[in-house]
N, C-alpha and C positions, 0 to 999 in steps of 0.2 A: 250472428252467433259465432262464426268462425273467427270475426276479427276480434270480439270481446273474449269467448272464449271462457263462459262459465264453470263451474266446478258440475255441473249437470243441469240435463232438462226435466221438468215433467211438460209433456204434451198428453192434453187430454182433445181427442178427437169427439166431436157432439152428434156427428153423422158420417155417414159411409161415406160420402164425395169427400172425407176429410184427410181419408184416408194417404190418397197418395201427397200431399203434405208434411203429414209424417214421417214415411217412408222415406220422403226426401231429405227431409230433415236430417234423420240419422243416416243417411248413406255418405252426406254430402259435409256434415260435419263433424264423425266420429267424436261427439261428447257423449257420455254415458247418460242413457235416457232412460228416465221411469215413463211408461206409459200407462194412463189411467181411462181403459172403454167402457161406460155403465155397461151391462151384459145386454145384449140385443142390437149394439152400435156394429158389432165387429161378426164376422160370418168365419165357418171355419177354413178359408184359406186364407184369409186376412189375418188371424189369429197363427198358423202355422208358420206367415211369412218373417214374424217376428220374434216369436214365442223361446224360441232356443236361440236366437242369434247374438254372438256375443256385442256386449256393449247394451244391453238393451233387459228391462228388467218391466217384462207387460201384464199389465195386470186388467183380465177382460172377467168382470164384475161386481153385484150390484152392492154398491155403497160401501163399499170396501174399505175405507178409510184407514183399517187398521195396515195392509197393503200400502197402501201409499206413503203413511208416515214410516214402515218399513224403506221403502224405498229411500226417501228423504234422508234416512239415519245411511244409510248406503256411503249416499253420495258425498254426506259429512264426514263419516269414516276415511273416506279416500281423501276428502280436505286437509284431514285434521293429520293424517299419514303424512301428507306431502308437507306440513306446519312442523314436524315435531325433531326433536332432535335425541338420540338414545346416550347417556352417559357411557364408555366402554371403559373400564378399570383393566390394565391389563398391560403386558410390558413395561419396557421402560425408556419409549420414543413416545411423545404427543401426533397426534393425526387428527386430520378431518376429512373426511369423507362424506357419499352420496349415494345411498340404496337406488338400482336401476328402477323403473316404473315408480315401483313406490314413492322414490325420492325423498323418502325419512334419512334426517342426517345423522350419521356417525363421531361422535368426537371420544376420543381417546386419549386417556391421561395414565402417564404413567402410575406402575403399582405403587410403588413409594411414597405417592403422594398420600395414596389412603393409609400404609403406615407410621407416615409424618403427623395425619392428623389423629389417625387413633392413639397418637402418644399422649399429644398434646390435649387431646379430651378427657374432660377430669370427670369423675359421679359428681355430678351434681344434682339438686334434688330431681329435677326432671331424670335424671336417668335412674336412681333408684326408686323414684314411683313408677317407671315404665317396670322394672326388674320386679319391684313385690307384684303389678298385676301380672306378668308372666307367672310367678310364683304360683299367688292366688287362685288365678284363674285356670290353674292346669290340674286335670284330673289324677295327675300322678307324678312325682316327679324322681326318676328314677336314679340314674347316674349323675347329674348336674350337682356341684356345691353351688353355695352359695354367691358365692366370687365367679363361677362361670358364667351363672344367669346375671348378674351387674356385668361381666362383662361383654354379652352380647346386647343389653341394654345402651350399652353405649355405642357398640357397631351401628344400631339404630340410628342413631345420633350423628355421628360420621357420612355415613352416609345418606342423612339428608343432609346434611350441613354443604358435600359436594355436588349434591345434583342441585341446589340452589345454587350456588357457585358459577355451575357452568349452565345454569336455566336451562335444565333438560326435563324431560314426560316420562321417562321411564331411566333403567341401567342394564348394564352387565357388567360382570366380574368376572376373571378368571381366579376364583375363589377358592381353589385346591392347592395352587402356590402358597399361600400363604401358614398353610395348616400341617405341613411339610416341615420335619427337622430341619433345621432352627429355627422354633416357631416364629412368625412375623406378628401373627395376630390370630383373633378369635374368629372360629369359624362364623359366618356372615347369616347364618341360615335362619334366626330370629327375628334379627332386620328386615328379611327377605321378605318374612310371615307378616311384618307390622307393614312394610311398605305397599305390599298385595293389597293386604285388607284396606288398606289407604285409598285403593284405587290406581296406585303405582305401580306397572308392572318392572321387575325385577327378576332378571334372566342368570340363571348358572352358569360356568365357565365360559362366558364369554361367546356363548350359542348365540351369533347373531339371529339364524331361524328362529329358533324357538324364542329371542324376548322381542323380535318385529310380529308372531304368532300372540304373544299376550297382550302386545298392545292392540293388536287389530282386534282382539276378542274383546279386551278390555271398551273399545271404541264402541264397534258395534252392539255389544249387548252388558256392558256395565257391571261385567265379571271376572273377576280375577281366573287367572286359570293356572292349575298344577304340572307346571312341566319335568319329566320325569324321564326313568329309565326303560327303555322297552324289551319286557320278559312275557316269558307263556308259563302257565302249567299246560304242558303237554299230555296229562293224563287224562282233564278233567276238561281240555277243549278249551281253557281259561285267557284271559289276555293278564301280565301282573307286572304293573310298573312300582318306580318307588323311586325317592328321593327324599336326603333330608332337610329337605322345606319344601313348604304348600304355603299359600292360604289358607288360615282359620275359616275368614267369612266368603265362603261360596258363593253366596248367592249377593252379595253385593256388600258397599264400605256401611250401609246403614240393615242391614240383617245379621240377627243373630251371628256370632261363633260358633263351629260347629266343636265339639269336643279336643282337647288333643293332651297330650303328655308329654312332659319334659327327659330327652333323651342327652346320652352324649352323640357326636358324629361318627358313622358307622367305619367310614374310612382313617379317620384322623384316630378314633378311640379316646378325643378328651370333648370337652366344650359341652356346648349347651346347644339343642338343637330339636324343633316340633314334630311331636309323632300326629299328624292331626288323622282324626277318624272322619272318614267319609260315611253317611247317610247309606246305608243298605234299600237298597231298590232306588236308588236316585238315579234317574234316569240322565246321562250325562253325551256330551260329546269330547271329540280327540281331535285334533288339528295341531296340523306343519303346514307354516309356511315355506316355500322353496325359495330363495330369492336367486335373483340373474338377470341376467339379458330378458329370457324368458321364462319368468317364473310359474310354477306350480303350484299345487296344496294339496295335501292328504288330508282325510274327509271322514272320520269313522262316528258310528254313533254304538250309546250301547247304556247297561245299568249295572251299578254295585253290586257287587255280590257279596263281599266282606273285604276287609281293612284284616289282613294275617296276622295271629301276633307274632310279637317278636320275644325272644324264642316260644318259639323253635323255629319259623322264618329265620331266614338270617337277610343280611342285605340294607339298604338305605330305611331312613325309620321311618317316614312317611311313605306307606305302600297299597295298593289298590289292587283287586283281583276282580274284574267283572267281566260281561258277556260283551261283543261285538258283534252286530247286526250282518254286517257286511261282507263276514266270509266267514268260510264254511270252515276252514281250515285257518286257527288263530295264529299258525306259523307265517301264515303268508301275509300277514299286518304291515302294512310298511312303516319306515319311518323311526326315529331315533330324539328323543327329549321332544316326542309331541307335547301337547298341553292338552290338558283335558279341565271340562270344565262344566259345573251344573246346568244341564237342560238338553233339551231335543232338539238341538239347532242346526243338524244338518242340512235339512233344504235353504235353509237363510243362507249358511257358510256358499253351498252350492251359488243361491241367488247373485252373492256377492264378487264370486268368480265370474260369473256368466257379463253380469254390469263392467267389467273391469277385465278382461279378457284374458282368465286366470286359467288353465287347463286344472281338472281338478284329477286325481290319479286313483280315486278310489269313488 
């Protein structure tokens, strides 16, 4: 094992003398190990001696299967981490780089290049049949002409045309330059929405954390997630992020759309940009990733409370106001463009630190 050096074990022990085997096993090889005890193999100091230890994800019983293929997707997560490569749009030097532990690679292409090609990209029908279903399919369409929504129809376009280009799994952008007097281009944040629901995560300014956070969400549970701004109502004990772009389809690239409305961008004040409404009472999680030498994650779980409107909100158009489980005190939340995203997957996010020796901070 240490000289092959697999992407992880399962070791399923069938009796107690199997034990120190195991044990060995993981001491002696530091691979991330799922372990699978039917209930009644393992005793409880057998069970303590592994149970929280990182690198190690134990699972003591019976016929748990659904555990184990958890595990499994774990260990693939972390494969598929160290396989991918993230598009970074941003300056105007090319680079390559190398995320620590995780080992997700970084490539970086100057800005210019995406305003080179949004020139040269014309409507063509594919980009005004993406434009009428933005149209169509939006519950409201508020500030956007017509010529905004084609023109974020084509950012679509753009930018896959680059992340095929440089065969990458996800991007980032530093996407506020651009939207800036002298306009360069249209704000990116309906592309953002159509590449999410894609199953492509698609990170804002260039937040390396937060778009290595959406693919790792994306990996492990096959959900887009909405990385956002982090705000409180202070009054009402509330947590209230916002951003404008999300993911329409929450729950995955083959489930419904969840509602949204066609805005302009809250900062820029022109373009075309998704107000999506999130599911009240959807019980959701929040995650940052930390990267480094030695990386962290921030951990929160919580439910919708409402989607604020706008106005009398003011702030980024896609905005969320819900509870968080985890502290008592909403001020003390940590973290900065977490991603949040449908479902109650804390203990799993937990599981997946604990496998991978992630300290988690919350």
């Amino acid at each position: 094992m240490k000289s092959s050096q697999p992407d992880g074990l399962l070791l399923i022990p069938l009796k107690k003398g199997h034990w120190t085997y195991v044990t060995r096993i993981v001491e002696e090889t530091g691979i991330p190990s799922v372990i699978l005890a039917t209930l009644g193999i393992l005793l409880v100091d057998h069970i303590r001696q592994l149970y929280r230890k990182p690198g190690v994800y134990l699972i003591s019983s019976q016929d748990n299967f659904d555990a184990v293929e958890w595990g499994m997707r774990m260990v693939r997560a972390g494969r598929w981490m160290r396989e991918s490569r993230i598009l970074n749009i941003v300056g105007s030097e090319p680079a390559e780089t190398t995320i620590p532990v995780l080992e997700t690679q970084i490539r970086t292409i100057p800005h210019e290049r995406f305003y080179e090609v949004f020139q040269q990209t014309e409507a063509t029908a594919k980009v005004r049949d993406l434009a009428k279903a933005y149209s169509s399919n939006a519950r409201e369409i508020v500030q956007p002409t017509q010529d905004d929504i084609l023109d974020a129809a084509k950012c679509y376009f753009v930018l896959r045309q680059l992340i095929a280009e440089e065969e990458a799994d996800a991007l980032m952008m530093e996407c506020l330059a651009g939207l800036r007097k002298p306009h360069k281009h249209v704000p990116p944040c309906m592309g953002f929405m159509t590449l999410r629901d894609e199953g492509i995560p698609a990170g804002c300014q260039a937040d390396l954390n937060a778009t290595l956070t959406l693919l790792l969400v994306q990996y492990l549970f096959d959900r887009p997630g909405f990385q956002q701004n982090a705000s409180m109502d202070t009054e009402r004990n509330h947590y209230f992020g916002a951003h404008c772009t999300s993911p329409s389809k929450m729950n995955g690239p083959d489930a419904p759309a969840e509602p949204y409305v066609l805005m302009n961008h809250a900062e820029a004040g022109w373009g075309c940009v998704p107000r999506v409404l999130f599911k009240e009472g959807q019980d959701v999680t929040m995650a940052l990733y930390l990267s480094g030498d030695t990386p962290q994650m921030i951990v929160y779980t919580g439910n919708v409370i409402r989607c604020p409107s706008i106005p009398p909100t003011g702030g980024c158009r896609t905005n969320i106001e819900m509870r968080i489980n985890e502290v008592e005190d909403v001020c003390d939340t940590l973290g900065m463009h977490q991603a949040i995203f449908y479902g109650d997957h804390g203990e799993h996010l937990r599981d997946f630190c604990q496998l991978y020796n992630i300290p988690v901070l919350t």
